[in-house]
C-alpha positions as CSV (number, residue, x, y, z in Angstrom):
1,X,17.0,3.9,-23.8
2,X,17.1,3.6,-27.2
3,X,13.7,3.7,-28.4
4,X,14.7,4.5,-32.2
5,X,15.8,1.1,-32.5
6,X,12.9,-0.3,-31.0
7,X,10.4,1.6,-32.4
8,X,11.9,-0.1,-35.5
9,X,11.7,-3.6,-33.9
10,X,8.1,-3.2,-33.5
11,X,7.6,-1.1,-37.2
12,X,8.3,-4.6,-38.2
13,X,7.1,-7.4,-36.1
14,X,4.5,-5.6,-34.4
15,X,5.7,-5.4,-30.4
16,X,9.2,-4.7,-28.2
17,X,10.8,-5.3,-25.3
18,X,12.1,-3.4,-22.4
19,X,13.8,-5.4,-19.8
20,X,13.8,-3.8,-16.5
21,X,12.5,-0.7,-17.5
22,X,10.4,-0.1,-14.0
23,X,12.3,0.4,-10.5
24,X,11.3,-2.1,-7.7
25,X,10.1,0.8,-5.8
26,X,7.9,2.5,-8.3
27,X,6.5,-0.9,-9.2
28,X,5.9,-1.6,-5.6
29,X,3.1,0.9,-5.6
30,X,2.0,0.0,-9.1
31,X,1.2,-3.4,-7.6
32,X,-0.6,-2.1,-4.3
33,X,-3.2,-0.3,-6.5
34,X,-4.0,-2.8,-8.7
35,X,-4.1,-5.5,-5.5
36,X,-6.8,-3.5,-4.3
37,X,-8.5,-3.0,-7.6
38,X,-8.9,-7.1,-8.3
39,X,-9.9,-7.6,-4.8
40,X,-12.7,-5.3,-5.4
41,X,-13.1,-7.2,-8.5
42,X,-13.3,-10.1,-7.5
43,X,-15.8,-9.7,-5.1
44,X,-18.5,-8.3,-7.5
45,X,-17.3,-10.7,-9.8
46,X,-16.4,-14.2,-8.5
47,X,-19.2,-16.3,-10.5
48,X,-17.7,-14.8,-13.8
49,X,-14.2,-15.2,-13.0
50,X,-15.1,-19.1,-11.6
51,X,-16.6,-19.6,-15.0
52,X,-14.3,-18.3,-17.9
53,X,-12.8,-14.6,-16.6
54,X,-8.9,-14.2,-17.8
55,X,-9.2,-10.1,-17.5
56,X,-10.8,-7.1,-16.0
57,X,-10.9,-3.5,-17.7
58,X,-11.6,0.2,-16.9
59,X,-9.1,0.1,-13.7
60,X,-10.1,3.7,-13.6
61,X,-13.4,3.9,-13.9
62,X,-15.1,4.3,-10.3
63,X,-16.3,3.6,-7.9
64,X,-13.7,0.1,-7.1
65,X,-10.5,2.2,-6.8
66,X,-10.8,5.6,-4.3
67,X,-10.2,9.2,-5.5
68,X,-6.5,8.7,-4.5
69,X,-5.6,5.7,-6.0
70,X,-7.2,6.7,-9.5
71,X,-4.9,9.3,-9.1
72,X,-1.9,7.1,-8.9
73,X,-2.6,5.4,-11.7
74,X,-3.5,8.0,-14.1
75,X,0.0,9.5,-12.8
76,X,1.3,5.8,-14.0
77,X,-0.9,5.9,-17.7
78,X,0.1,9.6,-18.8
79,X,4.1,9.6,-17.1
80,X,7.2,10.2,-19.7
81,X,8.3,7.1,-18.7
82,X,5.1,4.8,-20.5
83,X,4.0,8.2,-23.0
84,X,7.9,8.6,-24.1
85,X,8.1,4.7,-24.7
86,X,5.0,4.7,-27.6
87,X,4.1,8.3,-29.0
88,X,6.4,8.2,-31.8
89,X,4.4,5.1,-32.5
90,X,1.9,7.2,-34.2
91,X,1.7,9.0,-37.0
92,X,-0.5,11.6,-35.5
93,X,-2.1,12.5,-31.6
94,X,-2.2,9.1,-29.6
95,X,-4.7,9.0,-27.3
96,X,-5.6,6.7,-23.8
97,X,-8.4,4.4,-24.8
98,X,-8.6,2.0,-21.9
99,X,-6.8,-0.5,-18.9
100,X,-7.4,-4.2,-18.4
101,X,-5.9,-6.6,-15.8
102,X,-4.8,-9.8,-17.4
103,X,-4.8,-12.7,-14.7
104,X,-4.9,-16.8,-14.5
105,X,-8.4,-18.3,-15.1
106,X,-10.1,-20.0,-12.5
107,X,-10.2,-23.4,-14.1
108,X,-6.6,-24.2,-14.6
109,X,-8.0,-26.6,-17.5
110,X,-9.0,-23.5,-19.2
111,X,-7.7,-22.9,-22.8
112,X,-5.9,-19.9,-24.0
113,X,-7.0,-18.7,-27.6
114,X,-5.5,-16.7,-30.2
115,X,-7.2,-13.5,-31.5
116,X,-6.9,-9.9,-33.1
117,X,-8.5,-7.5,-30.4
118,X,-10.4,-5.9,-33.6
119,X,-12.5,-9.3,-34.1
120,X,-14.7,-8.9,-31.5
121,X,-16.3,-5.6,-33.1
122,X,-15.1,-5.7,-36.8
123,X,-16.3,-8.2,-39.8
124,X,-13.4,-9.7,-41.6
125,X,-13.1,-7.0,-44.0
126,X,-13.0,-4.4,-41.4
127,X,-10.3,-5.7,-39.4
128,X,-8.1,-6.1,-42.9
129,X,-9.1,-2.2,-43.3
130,X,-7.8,-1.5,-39.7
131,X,-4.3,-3.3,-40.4
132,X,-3.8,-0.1,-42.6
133,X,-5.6,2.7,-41.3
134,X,-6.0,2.1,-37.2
135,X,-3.2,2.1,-34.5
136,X,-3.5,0.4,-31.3
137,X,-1.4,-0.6,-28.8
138,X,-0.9,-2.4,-25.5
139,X,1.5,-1.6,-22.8
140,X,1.9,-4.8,-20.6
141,X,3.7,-4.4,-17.2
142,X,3.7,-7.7,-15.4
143,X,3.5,-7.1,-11.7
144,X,5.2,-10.7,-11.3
145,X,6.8,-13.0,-13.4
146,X,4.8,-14.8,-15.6
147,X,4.9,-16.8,-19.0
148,X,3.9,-13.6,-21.0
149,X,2.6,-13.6,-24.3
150,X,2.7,-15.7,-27.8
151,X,2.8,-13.6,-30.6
152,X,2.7,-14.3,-34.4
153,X,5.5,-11.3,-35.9
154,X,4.8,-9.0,-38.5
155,X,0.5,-9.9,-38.5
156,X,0.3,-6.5,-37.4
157,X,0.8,-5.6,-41.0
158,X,-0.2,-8.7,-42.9
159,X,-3.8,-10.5,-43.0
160,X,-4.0,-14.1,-41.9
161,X,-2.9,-17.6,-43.9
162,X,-5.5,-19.8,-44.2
163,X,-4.5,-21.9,-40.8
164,X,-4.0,-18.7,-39.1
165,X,-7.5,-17.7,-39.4
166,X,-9.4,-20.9,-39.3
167,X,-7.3,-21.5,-36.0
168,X,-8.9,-17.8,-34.3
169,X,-12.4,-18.3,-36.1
170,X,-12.3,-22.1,-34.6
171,X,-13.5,-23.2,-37.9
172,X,-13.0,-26.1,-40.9
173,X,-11.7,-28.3,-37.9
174,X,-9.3,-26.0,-35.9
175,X,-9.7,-24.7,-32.3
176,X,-8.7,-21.5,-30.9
177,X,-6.0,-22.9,-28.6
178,X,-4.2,-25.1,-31.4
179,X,-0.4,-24.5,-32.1
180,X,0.9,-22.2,-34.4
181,X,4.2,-22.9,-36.0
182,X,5.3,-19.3,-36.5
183,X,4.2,-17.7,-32.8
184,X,7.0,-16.6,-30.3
185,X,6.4,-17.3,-26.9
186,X,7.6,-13.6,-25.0
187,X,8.1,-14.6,-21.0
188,X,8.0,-11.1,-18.9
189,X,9.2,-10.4,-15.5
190,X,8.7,-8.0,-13.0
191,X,10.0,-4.5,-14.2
192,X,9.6,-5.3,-17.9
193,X,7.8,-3.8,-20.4
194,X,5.7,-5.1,-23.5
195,X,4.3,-3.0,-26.0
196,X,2.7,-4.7,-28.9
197,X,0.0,-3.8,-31.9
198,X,-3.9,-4.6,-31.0
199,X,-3.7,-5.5,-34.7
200,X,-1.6,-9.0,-34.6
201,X,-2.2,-12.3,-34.1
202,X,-1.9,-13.1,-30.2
203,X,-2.8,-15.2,-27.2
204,X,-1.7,-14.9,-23.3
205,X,-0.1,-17.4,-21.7
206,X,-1.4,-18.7,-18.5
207,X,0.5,-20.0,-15.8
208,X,2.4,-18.4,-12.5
209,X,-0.3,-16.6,-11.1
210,X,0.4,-13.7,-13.4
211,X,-1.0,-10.6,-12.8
212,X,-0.3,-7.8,-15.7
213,X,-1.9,-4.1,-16.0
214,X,-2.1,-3.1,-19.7
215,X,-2.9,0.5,-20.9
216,X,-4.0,0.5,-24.2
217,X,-3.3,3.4,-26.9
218,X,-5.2,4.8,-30.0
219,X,-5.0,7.0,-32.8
220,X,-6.7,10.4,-31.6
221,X,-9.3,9.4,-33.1
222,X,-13.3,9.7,-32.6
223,X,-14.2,5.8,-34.1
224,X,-11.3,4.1,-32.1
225,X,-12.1,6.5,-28.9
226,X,-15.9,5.4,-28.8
227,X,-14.3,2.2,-26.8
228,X,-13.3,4.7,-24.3
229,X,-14.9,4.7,-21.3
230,X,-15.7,8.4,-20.6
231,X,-15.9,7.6,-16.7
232,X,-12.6,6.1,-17.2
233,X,-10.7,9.3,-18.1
234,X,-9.9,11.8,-15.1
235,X,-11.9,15.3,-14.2
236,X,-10.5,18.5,-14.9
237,X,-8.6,18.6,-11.1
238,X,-7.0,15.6,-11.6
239,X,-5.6,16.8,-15.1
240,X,-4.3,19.4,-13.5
241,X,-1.7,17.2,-11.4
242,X,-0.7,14.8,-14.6
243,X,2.0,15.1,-17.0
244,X,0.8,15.0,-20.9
245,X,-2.3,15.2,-19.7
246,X,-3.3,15.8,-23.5
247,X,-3.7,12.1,-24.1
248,X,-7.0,11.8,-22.4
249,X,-9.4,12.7,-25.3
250,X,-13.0,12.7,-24.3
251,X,-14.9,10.2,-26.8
252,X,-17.3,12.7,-28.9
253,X,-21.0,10.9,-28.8
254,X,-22.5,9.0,-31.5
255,X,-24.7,11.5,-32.7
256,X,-21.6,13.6,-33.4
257,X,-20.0,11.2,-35.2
């Protein structure tokens, strides 16, 4: 795999993609885990998800996945095959900052919306600040085919045009879910993989009863990694069975920061 090349691809538009990068039978066992996460999910969750829900998150964090299958998974998060595909991504120690399960809403009149993760905890001249100085990344493995992502190239690196960010603020007449000329619709399969910056302009794309696992990625550092869930990462016996089991940083606390 030539991950030079790609890691140039997405030094410049902000993602890649692998085609086929995940084995039926590997991905067979991916998809049996996070079956039995959702389910779990689902159940605690089923007025939420009937009302608006398009994603879960912390996969890892007890107690809806067994001692077992947590295991699995962290196997999955820290294996050469995902850490290989993105540590060269970063210009220092990357770091495991959280999963999320990306699924079809409910309402299948239910809008999908464009957004830079940073918005939802950053003012506007944060999140210009973090397009410079903060590195995060999602790894998206559909578990079936699905329409995948739109993306908006290179606003990984760049700040918004004008329509760009009325259109994720909703404001001056635009709504969320409104067209944007320059976005790239990315369809996935089963076996791909998706990596793509936190940082850009993006929306999911609804439709085929997707069902996608992303592990997210961060600078080794203690402001990004206070998102981490420390219940999330796994105990000192588990690190013991897990290659590169260096990228689970425990999130210093606040005092300490």
């Amino acid at each position: 795999m030539d991950f030079i090349e790609l890691h140039k691809h997405y030094q410049q538009h902000g993602f890649f993609v692998v085609r086929d990068y995940f084995d039926a039978e590997r991905l067979d066992q991916l998809r049996a885990i996070i079956k039995r996460f959702h389910e779990a999910w689902l159940e605690i969750n089923r007025e939420f998800y009937q009302r608006q829900a398009i994603n879960s998150a912390y996969l890892t964090k007890p107690p809806l996945l067994d001692q077992q299958d947590r295991l699995s998974l962290f196997k999955w998060i820290s294996s050469d095959q995902i850490v290989h595909a993105v540590k060269s991504l970063f210009p220092a120690d990357m770091a495991f900052m959280n999963t999320q399960l990306f699924f079809d809403p409910s309402n299948t009149n239910q809008k999908n919306y464009w957004h830079r993760d940073p918005q939802y905890h950053l003012s506007l001249e944060e999140q210009k600040e973090s397009l410079i100085n903060q590195n995060v990344l999602h790894c998206r493995i559909p578990l079936f085919d699905e329409p995948g992502l739109e993306l908006v190239p290179g606003t990984h690196k760049r700040w918004d045009s004008e329509t760009e960010l009325n259109t994720r603020l909703a404001r001056n007449g635009y709504q969320v879910s409104d067209q944007l000329s320059n976005g790239i619709e990315i369809p996935l399969n089963s076996g791909d993989l998706l990596v793509f910056s936190a940082n850009m302009i993006h929306r999911g794309l609804y439709g085929l009863d997707r069902l996608s696992l992303d592990i997210l990625f961060c600078d080794n550092n203690p402001t990004l990694l206070q998102h981490c869930d420390p219940q999330s990462l796994p105990d000192s016996t588990m690190l013991q069975r897990l290659k590169n089991p260096d990228i689970f940083v425990k999130p210093k606390p606040a005092a300490e920061l």
